[in-house]
C-alpha positions in Angstrom: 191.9 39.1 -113.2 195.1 38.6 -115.6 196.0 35.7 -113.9 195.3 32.3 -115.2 196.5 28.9 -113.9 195.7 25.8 -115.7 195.8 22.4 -114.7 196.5 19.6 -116.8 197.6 16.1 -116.6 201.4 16.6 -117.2 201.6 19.5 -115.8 200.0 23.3 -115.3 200.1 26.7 -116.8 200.0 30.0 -115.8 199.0 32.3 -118.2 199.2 36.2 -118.2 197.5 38.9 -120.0 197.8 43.0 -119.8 200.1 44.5 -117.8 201.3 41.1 -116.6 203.0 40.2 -120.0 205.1 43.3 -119.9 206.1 42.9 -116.6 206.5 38.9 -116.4 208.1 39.1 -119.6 206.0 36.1 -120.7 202.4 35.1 -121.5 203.0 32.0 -120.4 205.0 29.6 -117.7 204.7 26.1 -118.1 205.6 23.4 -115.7 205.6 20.0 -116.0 204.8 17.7 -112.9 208.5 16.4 -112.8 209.8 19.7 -111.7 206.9 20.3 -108.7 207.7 19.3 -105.4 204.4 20.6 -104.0 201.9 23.2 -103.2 199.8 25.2 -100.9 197.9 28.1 -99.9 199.3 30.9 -98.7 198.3 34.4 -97.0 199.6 36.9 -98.7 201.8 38.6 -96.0 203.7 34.9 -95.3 204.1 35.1 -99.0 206.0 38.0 -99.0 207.4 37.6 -95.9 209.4 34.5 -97.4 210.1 36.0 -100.6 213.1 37.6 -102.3 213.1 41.7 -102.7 215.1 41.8 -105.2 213.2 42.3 -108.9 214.7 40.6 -112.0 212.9 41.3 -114.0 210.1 42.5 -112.3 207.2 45.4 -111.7 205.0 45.6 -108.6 203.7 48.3 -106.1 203.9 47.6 -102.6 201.0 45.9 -101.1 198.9 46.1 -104.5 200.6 43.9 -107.5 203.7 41.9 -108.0 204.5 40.1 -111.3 207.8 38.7 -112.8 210.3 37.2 -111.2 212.0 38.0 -107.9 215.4 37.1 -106.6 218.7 35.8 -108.3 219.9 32.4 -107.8 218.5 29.9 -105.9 216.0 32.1 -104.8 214.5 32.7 -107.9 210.6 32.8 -107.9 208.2 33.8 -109.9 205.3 36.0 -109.0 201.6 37.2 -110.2 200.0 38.2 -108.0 197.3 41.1 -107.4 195.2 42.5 -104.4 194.0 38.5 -103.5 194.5 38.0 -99.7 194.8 33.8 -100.3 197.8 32.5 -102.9 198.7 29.6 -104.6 202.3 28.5 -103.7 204.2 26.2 -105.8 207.7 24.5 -104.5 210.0 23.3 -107.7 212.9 21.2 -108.1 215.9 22.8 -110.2 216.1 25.9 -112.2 214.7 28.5 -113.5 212.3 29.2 -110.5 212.6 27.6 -107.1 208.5 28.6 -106.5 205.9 29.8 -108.3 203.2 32.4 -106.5 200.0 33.4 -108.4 196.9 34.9 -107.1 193.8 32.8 -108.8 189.7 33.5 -108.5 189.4 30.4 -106.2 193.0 29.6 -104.9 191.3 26.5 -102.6 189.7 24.9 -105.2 192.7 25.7 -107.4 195.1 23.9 -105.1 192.7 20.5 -104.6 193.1 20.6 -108.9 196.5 21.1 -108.8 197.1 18.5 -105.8 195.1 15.6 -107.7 196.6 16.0 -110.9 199.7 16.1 -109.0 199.4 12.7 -107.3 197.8 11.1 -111.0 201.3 12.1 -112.8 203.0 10.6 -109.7 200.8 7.2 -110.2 202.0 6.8 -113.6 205.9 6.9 -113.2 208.6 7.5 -110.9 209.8 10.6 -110.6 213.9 11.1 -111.3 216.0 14.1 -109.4 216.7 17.0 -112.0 219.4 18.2 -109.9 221.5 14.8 -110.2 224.4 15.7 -112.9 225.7 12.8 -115.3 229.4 12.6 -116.4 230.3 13.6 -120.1 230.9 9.7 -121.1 227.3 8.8 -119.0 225.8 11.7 -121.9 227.4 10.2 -124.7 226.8 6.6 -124.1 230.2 5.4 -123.1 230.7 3.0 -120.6 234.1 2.1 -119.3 234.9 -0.9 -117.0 236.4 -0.2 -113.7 240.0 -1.3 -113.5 
């Protein structure tokens, strides 16, 4: 398999190799645990049922292989994912991607990793929004009293 996906305690990796590189445009995605709202396991027909169409960049052949990433906008996901009938879905906050989809050897046991680590990084600190936009002066440092 080309897929990899990597747990660790900050976050997890998905690694590609072969084909996968050219068409993900990557070896590697990485995500930290700030950015991961949560995860499951899908079947693959309610995967790509509730995914985008639209390739950009992307390769895949219907019902066989899909890697890269799929959509535009908020939409955006990124897939790799081969003939495996059980995927790992991961939900993200913000932008590039708002999932992740990869087909793993043992998506089950996958998912318990990825769900504990998950709910260790959460034990050590609260998590902030990414999506919550600070003024200019708030970036720089300045702070002006209300009149």
């Amino acid at each position: 398999m080309a897929v990899g996906l990597d747990v660790g305690s900050t976050g997890f990796i998905v690694r590609l190799s072969g084909i996968d590189v050219l068409a993900g445009g990557r070896r590697e995605l990485v995500v930290p645990f700030a950015r991961v709202l949560g995860a499951r396991v899908m079947r693959r027909a309610d995967a790509l049922a509730s995914g985008p169409r639209l390739a950009a960049p992307a390769l895949g052949w219907p019902r066989r292989w899909r890697t890269g990433c799929w959509g535009i906008g908020e939409r955006r996901q990124f897939w790799a994912v081969h003939g495996g009938t059980d995927l790992v879905v991961v939900y993200l906050s913000g932008r590039p991607f708002h999932r992740v989809v990869v087909d793993v050897a043992e998506p089950h046991l996958t998912h318990r990793r990825l769900d504990t680590a998950l709910l260790s990084s959460k034990k050590h600190g609260p998590r902030c929004s990414l999506r919550r936009r600070q003024s200019s002066s708030d970036q720089l440092g300045a702070r002006w009293p209300s009149p």
